[in-house]
Gaussian input, Z-matrix of N, CA and C with variables (Angstrom, degrees):
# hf/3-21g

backbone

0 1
 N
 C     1     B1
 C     2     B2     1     A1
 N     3     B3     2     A2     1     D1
 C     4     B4     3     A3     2     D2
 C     5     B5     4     A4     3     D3
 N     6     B6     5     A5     4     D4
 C     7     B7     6     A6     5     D5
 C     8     B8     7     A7     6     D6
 N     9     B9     8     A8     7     D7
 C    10    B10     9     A9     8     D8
 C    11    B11    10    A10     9     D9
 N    12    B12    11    A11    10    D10
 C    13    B13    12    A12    11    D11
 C    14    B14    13    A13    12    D12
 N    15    B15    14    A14    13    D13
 C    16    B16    15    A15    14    D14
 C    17    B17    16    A16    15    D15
 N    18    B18    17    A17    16    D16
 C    19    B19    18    A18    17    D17
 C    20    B20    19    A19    18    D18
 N    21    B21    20    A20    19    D19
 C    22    B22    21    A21    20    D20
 C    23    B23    22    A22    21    D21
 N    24    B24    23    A23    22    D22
 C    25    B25    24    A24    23    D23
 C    26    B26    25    A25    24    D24
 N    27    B27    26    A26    25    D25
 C    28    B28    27    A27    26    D26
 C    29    B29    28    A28    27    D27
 N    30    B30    29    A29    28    D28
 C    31    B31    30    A30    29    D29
 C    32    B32    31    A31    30    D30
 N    33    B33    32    A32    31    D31
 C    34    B34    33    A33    32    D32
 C    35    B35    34    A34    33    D33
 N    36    B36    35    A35    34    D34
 C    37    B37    36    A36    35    D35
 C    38    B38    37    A37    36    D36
 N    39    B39    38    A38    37    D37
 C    40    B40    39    A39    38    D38
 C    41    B41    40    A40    39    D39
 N    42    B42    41    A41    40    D40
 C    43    B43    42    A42    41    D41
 C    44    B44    43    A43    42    D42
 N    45    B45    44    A44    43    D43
 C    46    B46    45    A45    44    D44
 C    47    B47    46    A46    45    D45
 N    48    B48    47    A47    46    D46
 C    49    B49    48    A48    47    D47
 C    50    B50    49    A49    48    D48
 N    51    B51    50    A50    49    D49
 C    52    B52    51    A51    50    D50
 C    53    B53    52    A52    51    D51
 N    54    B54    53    A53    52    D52
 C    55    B55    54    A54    53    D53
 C    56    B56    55    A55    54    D54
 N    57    B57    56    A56    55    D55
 C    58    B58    57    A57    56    D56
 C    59    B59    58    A58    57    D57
 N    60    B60    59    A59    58    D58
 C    61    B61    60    A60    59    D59
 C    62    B62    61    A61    60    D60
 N    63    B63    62    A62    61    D61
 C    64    B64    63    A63    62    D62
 C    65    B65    64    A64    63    D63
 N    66    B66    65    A65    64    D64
 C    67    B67    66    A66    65    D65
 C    68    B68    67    A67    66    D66
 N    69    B69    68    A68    67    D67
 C    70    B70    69    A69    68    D68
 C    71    B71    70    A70    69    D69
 N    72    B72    71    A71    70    D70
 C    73    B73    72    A72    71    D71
 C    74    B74    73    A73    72    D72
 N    75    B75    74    A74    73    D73
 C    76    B76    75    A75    74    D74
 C    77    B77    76    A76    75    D75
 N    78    B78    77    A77    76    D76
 C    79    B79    78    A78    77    D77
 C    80    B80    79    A79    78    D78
 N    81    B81    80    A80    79    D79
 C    82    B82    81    A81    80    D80
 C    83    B83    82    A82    81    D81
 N    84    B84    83    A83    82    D82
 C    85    B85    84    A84    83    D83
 C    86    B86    85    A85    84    D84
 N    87    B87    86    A86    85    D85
 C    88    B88    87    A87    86    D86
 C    89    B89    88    A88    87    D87
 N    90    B90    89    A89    88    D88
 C    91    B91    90    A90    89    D89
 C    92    B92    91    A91    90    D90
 N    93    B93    92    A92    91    D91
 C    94    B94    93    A93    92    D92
 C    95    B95    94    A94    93    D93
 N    96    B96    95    A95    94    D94
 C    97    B97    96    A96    95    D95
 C    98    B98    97    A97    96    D96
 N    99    B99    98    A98    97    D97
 C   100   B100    99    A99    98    D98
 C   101   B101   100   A100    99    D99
 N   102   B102   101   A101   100   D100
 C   103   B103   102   A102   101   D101
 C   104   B104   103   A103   102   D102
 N   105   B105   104   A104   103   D103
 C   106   B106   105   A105   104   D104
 C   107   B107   106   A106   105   D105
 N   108   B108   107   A107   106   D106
 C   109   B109   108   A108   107   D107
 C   110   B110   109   A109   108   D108
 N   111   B111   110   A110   109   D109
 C   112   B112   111   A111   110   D110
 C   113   B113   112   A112   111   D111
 N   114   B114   113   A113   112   D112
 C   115   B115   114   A114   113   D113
 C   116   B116   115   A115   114   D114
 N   117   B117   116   A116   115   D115
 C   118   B118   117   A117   116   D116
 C   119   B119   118   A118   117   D117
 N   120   B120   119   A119   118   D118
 C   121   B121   120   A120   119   D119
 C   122   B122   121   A121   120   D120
 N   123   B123   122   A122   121   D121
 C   124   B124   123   A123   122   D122
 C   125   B125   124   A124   123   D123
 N   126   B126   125   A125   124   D124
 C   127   B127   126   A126   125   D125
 C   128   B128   127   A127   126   D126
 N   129   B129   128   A128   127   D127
 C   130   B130   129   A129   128   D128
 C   131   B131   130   A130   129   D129
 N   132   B132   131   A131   130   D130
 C   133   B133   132   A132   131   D131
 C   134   B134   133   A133   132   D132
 N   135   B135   134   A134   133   D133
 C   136   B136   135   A135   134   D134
 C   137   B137   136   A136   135   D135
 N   138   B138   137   A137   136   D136
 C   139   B139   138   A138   137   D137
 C   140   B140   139   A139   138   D138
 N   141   B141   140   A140   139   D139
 C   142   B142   141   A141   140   D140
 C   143   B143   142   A142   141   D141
 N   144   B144   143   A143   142   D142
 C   145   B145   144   A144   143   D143
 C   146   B146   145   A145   144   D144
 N   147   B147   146   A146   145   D145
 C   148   B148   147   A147   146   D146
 C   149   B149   148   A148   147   D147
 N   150   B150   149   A149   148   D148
 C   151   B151   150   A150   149   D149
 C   152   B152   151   A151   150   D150
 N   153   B153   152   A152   151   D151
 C   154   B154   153   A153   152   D152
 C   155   B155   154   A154   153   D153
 N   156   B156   155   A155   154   D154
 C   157   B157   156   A156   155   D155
 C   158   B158   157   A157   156   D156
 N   159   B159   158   A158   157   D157
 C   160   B160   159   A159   158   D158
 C   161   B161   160   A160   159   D159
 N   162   B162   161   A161   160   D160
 C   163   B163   162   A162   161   D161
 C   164   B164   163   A163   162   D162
 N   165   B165   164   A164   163   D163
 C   166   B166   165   A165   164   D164
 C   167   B167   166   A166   165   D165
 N   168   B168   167   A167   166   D166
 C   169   B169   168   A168   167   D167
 C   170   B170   169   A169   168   D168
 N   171   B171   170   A170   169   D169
 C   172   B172   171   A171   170   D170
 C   173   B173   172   A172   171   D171
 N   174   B174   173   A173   172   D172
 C   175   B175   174   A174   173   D173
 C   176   B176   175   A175   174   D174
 N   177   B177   176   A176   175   D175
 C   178   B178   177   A177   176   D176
 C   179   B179   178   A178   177   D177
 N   180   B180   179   A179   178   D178
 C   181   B181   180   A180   179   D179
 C   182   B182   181   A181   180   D180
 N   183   B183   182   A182   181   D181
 C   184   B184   183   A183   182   D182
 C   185   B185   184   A184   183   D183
 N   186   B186   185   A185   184   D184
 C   187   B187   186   A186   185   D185
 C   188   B188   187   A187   186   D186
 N   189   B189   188   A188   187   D187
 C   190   B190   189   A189   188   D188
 C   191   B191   190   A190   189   D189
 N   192   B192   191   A191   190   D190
 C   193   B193   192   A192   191   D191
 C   194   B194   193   A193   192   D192
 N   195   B195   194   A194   193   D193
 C   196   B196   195   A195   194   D194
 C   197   B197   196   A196   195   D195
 N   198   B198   197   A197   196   D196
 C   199   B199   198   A198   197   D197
 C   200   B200   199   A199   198   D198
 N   201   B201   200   A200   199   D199
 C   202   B202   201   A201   200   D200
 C   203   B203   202   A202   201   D201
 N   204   B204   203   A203   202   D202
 C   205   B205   204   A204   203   D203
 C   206   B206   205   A205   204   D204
 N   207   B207   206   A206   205   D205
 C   208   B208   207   A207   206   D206
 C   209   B209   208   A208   207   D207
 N   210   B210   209   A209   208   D208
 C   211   B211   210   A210   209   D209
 C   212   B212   211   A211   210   D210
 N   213   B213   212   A212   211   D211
 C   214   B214   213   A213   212   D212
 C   215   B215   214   A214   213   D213
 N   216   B216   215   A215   214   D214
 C   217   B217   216   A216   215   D215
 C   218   B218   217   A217   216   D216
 N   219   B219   218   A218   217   D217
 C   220   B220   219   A219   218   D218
 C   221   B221   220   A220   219   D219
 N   222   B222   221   A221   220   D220
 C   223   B223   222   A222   221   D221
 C   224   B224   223   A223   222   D222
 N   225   B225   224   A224   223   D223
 C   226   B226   225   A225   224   D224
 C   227   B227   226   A226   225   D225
 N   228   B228   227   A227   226   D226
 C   229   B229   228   A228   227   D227
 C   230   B230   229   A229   228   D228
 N   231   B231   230   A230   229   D229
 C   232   B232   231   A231   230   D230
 C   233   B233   232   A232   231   D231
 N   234   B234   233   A233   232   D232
 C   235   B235   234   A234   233   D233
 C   236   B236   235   A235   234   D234
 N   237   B237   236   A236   235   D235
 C   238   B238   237   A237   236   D236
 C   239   B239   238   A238   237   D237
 N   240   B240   239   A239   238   D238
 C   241   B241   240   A240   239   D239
 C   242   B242   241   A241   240   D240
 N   243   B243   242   A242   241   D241
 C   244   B244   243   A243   242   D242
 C   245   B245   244   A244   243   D243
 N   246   B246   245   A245   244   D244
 C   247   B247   246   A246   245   D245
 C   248   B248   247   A247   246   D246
 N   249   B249   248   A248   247   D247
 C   250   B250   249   A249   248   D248
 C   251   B251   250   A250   249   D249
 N   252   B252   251   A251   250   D250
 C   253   B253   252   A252   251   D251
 C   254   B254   253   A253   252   D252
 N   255   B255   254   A254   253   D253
 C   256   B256   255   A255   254   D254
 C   257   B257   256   A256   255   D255
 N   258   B258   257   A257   256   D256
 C   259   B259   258   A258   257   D257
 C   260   B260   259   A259   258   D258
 N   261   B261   260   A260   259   D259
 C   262   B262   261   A261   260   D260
 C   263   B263   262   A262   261   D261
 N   264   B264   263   A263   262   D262
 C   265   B265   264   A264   263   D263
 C   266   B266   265   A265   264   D264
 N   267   B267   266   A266   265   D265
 C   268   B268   267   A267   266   D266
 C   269   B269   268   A268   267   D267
 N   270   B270   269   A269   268   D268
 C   271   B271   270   A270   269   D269
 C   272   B272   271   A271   270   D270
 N   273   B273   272   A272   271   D271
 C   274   B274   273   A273   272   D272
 C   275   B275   274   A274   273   D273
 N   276   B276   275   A275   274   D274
 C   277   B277   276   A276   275   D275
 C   278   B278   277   A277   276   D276
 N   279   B279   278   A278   277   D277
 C   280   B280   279   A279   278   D278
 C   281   B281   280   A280   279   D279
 N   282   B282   281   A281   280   D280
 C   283   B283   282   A282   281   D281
 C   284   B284   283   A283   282   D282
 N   285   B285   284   A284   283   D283
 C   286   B286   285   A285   284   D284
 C   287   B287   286   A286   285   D285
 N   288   B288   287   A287   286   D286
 C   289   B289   288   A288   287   D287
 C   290   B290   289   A289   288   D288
 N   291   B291   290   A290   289   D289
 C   292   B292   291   A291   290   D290
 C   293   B293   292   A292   291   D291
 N   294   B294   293   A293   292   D292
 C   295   B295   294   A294   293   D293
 C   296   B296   295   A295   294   D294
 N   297   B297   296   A296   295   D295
 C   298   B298   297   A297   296   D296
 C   299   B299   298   A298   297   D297
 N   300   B300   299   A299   298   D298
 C   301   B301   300   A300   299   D299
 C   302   B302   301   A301   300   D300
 N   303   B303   302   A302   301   D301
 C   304   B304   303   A303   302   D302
 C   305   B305   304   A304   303   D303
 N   306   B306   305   A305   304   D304
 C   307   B307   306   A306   305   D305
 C   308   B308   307   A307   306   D306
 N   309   B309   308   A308   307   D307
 C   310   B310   309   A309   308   D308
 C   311   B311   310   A310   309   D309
 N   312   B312   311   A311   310   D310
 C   313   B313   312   A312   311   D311
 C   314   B314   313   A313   312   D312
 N   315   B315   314   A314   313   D313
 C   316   B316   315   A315   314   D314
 C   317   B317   316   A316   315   D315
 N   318   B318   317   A317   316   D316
 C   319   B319   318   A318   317   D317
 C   320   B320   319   A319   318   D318
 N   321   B321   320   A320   319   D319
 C   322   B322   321   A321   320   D320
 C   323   B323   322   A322   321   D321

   B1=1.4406
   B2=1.5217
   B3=1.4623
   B4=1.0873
   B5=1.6443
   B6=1.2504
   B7=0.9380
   B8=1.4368
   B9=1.4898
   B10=1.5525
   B11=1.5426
   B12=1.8674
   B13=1.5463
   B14=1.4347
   B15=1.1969
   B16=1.3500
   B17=1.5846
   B18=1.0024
   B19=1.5369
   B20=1.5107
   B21=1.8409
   B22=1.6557
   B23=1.3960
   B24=1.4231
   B25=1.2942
   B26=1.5662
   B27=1.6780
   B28=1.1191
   B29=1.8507
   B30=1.4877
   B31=1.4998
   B32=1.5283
   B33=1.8655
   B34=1.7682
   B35=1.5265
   B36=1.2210
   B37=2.0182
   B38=1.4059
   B39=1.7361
   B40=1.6099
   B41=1.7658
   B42=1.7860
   B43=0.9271
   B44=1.6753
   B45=1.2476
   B46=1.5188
   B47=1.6367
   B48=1.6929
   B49=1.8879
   B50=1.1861
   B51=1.4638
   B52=1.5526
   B53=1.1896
   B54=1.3056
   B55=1.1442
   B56=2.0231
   B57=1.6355
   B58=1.6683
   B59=1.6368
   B60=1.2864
   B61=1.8531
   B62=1.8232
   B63=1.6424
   B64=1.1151
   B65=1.6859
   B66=1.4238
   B67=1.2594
   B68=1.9983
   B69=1.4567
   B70=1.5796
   B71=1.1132
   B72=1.6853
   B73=1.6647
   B74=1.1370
   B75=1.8020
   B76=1.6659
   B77=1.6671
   B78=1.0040
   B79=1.6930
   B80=1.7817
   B81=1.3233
   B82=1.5394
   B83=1.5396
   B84=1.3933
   B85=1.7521
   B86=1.5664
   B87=1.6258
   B88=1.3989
   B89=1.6713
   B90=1.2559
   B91=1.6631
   B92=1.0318
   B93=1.1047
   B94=1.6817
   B95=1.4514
   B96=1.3698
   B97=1.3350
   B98=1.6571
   B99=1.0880
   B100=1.8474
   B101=1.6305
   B102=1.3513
   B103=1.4777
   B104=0.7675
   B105=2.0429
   B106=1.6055
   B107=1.0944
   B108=1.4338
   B109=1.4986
   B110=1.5869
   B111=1.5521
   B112=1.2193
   B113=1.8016
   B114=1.2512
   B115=1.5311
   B116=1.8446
   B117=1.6188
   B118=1.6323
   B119=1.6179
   B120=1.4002
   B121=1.5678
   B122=1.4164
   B123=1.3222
   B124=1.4261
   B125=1.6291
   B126=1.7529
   B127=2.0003
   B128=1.5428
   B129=1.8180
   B130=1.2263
   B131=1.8803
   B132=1.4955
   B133=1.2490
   B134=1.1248
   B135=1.6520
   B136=1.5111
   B137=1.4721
   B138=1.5778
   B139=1.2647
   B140=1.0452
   B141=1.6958
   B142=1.9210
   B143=2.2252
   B144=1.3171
   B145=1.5483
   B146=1.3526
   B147=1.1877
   B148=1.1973
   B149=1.7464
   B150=1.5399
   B151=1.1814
   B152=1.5150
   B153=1.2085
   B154=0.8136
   B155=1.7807
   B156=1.2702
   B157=1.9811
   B158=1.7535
   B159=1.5441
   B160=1.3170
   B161=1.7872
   B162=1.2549
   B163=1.5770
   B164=1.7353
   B165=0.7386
   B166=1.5062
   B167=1.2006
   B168=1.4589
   B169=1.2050
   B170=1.6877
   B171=1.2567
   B172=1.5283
   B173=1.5174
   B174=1.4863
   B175=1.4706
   B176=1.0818
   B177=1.5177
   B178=1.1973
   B179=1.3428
   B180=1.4371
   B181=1.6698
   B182=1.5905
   B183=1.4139
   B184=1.8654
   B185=1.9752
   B186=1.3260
   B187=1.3381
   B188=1.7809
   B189=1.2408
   B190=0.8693
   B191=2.1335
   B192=0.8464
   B193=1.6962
   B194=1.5097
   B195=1.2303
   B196=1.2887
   B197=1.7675
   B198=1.4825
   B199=1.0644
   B200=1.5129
   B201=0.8928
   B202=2.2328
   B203=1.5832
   B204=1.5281
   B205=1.1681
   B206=1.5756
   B207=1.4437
   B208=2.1348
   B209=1.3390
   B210=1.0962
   B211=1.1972
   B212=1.8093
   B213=1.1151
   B214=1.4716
   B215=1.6285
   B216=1.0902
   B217=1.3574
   B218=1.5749
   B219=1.6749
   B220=1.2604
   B221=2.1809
   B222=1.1852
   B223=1.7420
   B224=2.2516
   B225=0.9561
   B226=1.4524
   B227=1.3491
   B228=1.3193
   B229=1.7187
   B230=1.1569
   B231=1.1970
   B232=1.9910
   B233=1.6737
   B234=1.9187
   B235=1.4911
   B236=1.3810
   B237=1.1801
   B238=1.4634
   B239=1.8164
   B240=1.4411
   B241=1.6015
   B242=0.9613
   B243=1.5422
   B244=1.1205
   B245=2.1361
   B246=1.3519
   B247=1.2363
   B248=2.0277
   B249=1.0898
   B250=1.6479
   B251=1.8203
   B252=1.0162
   B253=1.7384
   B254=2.3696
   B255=0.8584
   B256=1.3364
   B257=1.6094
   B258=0.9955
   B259=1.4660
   B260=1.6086
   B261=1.5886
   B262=1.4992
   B263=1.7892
   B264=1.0331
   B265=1.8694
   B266=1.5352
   B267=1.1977
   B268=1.8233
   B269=1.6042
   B270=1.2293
   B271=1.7656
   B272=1.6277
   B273=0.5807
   B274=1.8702
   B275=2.0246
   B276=1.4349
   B277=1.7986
   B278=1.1052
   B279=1.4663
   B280=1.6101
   B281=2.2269
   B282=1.4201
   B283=1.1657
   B284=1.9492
   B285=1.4170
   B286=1.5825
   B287=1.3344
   B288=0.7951
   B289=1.8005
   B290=1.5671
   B291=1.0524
   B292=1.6477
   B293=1.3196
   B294=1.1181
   B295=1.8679
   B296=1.0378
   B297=1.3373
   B298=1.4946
   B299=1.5096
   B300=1.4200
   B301=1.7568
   B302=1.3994
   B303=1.3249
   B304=1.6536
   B305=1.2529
   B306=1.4289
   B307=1.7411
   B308=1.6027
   B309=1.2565
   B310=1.7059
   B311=1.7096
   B312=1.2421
   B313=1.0725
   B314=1.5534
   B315=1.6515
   B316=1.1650
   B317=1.6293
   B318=1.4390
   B319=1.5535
   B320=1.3979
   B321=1.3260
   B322=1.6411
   B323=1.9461
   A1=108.33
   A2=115.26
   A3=120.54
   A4=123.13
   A5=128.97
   A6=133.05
   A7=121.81
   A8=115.18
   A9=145.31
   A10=78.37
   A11=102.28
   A12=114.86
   A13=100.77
   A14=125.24
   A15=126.14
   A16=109.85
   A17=125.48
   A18=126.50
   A19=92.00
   A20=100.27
   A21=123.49
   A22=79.72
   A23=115.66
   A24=138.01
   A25=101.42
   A26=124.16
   A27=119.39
   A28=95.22
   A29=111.47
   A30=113.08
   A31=86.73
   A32=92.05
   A33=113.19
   A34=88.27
   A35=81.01
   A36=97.18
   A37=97.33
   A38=110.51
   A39=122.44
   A40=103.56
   A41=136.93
   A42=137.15
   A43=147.11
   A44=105.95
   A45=123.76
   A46=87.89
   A47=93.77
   A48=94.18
   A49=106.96
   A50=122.04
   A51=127.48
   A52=125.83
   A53=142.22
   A54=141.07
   A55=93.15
   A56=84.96
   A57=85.67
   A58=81.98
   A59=87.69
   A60=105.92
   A61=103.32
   A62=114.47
   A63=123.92
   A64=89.37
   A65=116.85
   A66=113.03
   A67=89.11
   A68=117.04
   A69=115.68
   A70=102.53
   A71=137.34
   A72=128.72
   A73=117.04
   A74=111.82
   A75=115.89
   A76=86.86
   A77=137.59
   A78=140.59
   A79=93.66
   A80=130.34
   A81=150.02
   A82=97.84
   A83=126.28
   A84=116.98
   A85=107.63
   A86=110.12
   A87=94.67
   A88=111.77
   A89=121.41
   A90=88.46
   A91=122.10
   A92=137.90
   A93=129.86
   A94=105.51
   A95=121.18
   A96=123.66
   A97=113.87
   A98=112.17
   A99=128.68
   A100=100.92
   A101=104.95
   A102=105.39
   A103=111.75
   A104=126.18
   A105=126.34
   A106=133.79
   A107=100.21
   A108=119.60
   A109=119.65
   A110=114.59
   A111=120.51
   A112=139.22
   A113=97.83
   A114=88.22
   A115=111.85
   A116=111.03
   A117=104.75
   A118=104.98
   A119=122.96
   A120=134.47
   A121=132.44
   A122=117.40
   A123=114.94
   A124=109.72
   A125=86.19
   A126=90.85
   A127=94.69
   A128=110.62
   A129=108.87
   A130=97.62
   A131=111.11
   A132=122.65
   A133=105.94
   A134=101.29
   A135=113.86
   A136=109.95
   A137=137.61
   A138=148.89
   A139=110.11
   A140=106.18
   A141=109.47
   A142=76.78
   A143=90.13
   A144=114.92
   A145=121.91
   A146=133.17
   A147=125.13
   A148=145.26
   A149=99.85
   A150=92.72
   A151=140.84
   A152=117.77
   A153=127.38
   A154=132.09
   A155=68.27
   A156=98.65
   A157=92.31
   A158=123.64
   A159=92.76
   A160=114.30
   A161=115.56
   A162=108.12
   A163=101.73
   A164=105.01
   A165=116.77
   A166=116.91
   A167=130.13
   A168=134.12
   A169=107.39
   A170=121.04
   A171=128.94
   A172=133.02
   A173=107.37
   A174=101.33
   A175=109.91
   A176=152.78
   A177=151.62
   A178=115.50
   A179=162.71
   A180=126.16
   A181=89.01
   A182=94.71
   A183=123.12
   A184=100.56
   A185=94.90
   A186=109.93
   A187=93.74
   A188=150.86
   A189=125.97
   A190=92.21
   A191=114.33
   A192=116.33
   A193=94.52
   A194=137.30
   A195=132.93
   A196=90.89
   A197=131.55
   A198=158.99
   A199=109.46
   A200=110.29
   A201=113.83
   A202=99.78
   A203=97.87
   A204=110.66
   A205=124.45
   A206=121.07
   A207=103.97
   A208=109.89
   A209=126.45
   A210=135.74
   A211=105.44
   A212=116.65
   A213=147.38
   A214=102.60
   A215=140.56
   A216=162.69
   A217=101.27
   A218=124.05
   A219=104.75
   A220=98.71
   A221=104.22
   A222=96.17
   A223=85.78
   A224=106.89
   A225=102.47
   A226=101.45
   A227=95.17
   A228=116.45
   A229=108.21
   A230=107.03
   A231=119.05
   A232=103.60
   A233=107.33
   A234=107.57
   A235=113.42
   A236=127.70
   A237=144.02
   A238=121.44
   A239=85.34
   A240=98.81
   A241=116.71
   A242=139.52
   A243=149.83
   A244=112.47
   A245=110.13
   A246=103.75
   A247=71.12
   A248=136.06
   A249=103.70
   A250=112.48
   A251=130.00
   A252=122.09
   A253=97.12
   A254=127.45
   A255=83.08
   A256=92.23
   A257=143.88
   A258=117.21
   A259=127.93
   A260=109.09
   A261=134.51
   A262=96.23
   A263=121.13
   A264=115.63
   A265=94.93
   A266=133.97
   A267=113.48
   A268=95.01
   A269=125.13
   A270=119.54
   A271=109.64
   A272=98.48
   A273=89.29
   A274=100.67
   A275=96.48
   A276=102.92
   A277=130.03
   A278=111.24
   A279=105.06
   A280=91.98
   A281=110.25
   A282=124.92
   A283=99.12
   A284=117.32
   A285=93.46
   A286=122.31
   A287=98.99
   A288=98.78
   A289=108.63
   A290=138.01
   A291=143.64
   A292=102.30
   A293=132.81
   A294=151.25
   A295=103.41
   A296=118.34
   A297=138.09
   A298=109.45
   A299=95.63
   A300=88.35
   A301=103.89
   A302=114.51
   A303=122.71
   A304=122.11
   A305=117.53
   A306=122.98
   A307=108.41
   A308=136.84
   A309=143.48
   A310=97.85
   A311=136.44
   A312=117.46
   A313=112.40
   A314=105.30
   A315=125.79
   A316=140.45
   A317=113.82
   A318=103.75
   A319=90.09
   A320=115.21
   A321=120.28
   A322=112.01
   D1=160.49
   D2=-179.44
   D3=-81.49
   D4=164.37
   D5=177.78
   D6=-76.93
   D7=-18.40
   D8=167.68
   D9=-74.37
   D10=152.92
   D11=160.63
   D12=-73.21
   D13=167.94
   D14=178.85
   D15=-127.51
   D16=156.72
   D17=-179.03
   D18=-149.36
   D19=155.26
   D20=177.17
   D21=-130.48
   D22=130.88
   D23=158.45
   D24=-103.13
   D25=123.94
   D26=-175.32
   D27=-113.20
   D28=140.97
   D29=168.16
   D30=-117.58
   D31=150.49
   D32=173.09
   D33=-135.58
   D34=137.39
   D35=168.70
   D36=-110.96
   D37=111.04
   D38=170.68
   D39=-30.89
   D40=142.64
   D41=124.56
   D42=-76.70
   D43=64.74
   D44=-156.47
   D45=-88.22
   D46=173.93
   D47=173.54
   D48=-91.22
   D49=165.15
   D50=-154.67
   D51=39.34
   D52=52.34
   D53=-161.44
   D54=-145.27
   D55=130.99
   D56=-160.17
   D57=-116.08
   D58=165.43
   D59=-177.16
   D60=-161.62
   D61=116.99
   D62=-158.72
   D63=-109.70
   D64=98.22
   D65=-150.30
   D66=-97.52
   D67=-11.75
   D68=168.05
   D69=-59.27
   D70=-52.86
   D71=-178.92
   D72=-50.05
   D73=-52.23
   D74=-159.29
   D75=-60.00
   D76=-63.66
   D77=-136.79
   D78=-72.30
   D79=-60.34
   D80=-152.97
   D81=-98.02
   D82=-30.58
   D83=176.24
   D84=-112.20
   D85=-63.11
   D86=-160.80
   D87=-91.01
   D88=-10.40
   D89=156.36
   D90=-99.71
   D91=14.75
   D92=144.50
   D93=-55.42
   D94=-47.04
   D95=-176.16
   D96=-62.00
   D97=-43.65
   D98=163.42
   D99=-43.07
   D100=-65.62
   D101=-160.07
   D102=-50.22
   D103=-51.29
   D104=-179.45
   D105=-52.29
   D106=-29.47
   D107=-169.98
   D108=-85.34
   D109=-56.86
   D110=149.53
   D111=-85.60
   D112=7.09
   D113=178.43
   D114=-75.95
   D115=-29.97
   D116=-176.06
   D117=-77.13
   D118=12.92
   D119=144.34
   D120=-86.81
   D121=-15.43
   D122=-179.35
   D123=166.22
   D124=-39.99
   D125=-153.73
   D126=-49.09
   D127=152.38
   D128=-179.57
   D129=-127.33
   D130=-37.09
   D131=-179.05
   D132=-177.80
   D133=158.74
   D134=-166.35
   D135=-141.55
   D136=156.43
   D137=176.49
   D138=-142.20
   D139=137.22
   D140=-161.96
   D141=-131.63
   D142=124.69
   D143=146.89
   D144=-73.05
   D145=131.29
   D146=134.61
   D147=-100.09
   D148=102.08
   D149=-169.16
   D150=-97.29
   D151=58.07
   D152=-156.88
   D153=-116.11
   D154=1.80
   D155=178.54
   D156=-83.86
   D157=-48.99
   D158=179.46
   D159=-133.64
   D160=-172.93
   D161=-141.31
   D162=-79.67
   D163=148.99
   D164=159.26
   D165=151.36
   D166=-174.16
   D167=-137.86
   D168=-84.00
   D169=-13.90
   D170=173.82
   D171=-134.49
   D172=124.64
   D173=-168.06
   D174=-86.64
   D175=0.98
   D176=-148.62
   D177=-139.15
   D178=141.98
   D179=149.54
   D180=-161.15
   D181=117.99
   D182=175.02
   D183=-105.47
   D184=145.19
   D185=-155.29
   D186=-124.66
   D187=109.46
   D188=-147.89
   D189=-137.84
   D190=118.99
   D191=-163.31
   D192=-84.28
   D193=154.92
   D194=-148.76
   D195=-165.36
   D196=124.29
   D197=147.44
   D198=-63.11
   D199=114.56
   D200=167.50
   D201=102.85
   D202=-168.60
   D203=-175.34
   D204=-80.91
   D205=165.65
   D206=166.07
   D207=-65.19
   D208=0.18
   D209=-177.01
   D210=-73.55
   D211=-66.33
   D212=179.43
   D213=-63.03
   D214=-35.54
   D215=166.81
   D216=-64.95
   D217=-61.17
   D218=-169.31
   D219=-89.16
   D220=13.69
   D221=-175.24
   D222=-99.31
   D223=-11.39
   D224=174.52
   D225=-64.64
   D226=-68.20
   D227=-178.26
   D228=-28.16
   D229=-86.48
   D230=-177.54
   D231=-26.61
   D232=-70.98
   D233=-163.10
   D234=-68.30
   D235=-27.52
   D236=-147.10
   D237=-125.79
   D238=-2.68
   D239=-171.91
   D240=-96.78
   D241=-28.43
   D242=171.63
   D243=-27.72
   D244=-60.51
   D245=-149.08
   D246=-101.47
   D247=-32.18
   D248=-178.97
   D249=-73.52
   D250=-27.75
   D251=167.73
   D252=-75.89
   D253=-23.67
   D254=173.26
   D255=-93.69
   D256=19.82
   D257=162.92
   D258=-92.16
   D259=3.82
   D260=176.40
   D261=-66.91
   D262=-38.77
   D263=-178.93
   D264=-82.09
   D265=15.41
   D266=165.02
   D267=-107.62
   D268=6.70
   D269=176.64
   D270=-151.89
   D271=-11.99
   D272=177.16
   D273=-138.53
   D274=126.63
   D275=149.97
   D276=-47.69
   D277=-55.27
   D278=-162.20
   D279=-111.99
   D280=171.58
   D281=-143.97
   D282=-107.49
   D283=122.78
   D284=-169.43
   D285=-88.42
   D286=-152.76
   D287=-171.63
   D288=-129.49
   D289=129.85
   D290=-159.21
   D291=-107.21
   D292=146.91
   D293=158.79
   D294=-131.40
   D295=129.51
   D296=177.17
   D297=-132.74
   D298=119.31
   D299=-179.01
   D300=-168.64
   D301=120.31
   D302=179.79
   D303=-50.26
   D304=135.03
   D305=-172.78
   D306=-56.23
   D307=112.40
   D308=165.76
   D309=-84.88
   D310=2.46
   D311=176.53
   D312=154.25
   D313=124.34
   D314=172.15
   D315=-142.07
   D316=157.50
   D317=-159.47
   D318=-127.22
   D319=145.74
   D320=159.30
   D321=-93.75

């Protein structure tokens, strides 16, 4: 682990019925758009699941590794957040849900 605190910010995109998710934008528009915006805050790298091959409560889940504190994470948000949450209505219907929570432990 790093000497920086580390944080995993997890996004889930609800799997409800009718609920569309244009997963060519999220990958090719909006995290490029993520990266620019929040990487000179922390973002270091990110991994998007798709879950949607089997059942459960979420079709989507981006994993996003985070440098600094939640502190530094939600001052991204505030300054930097504006134009990446309205760009969630050009690829997904429904609205996701965020977990933020500092790494207690990891193995390579």
């Amino acid at each position: 682990m790093s000497t920086t605190p580390q944080l995993l910010v997890t996004i889930l995109y609800p799997s409800v019925e009718g609920a569309t998710f244009d997963l060519e934008y999220y990958n090719n528009k909006h995290l490029p758009l993520v990266a620019e915006k929040w990487g000179k805050h922390g973002l270091t790298s990110y991994y998007v699941a798709d879950l949607r091959g089997a059942p459960g409560p979420y079709s989507i889940q981006s994993t996003i590794i985070w440098e600094g504190s939640i502190e530094t994470f939600q001052r991204a948000a505030t300054e930097d957040g504006a134009e990446v949450h309205a760009d969630v209505a050009n690829f997904s219907s429904e609205k996701p849900i965020a977990l933020v929570g500092p790494v207690v432990k990891s193995q390579i």
